[in-house]
C-alpha positions, 0 to 999 in steps of 0.5 A, a space after each residue: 500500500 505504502 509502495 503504491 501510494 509512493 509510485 503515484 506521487 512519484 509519478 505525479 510529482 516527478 515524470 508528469 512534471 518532466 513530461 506533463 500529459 499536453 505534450 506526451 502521452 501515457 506510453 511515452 510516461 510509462 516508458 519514463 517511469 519504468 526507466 526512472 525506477 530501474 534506475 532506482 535499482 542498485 547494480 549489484 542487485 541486477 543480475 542476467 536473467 533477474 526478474 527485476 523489470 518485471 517486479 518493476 512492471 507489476 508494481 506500475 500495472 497494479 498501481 494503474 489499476 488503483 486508478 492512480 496514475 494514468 488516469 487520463 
């Protein structure tokens, strides 16, 4: 719960004000936010075949469908 509600405000707060939504559309702020949250991830902690870009994806989907961001 306290994970979901940091990634919105994360969103909200960090990729929309970087890429507000008149000028770019949801999947460019998808693409933004998983690459702002694997960037978030220490090295030593992605090794091949690691699961983490997935970890990362779940987290997004199951945040949008709280309806909290990508609402438009």
């Amino acid at each position: 719960s306290k994970l979901i509600q940091k990634l919105a405000k994360h969103y909200l707060y960090i990729i929309c004000k970087a890429y507000p939504r008149d000028k770019y559309d949801a999947n460019q702020r998808f693409l933004e936010l998983r690459k702002s949250l694997m960037e978030m991830v220490p090295d030593e902690l992605l090794d091949e075949g690691d699961e983490t870009e997935e970890y990362i994806e779940g987290i997004i989907f199951d945040t949008i469908s709280k309806c909290l961001i990508f609402n438009d």
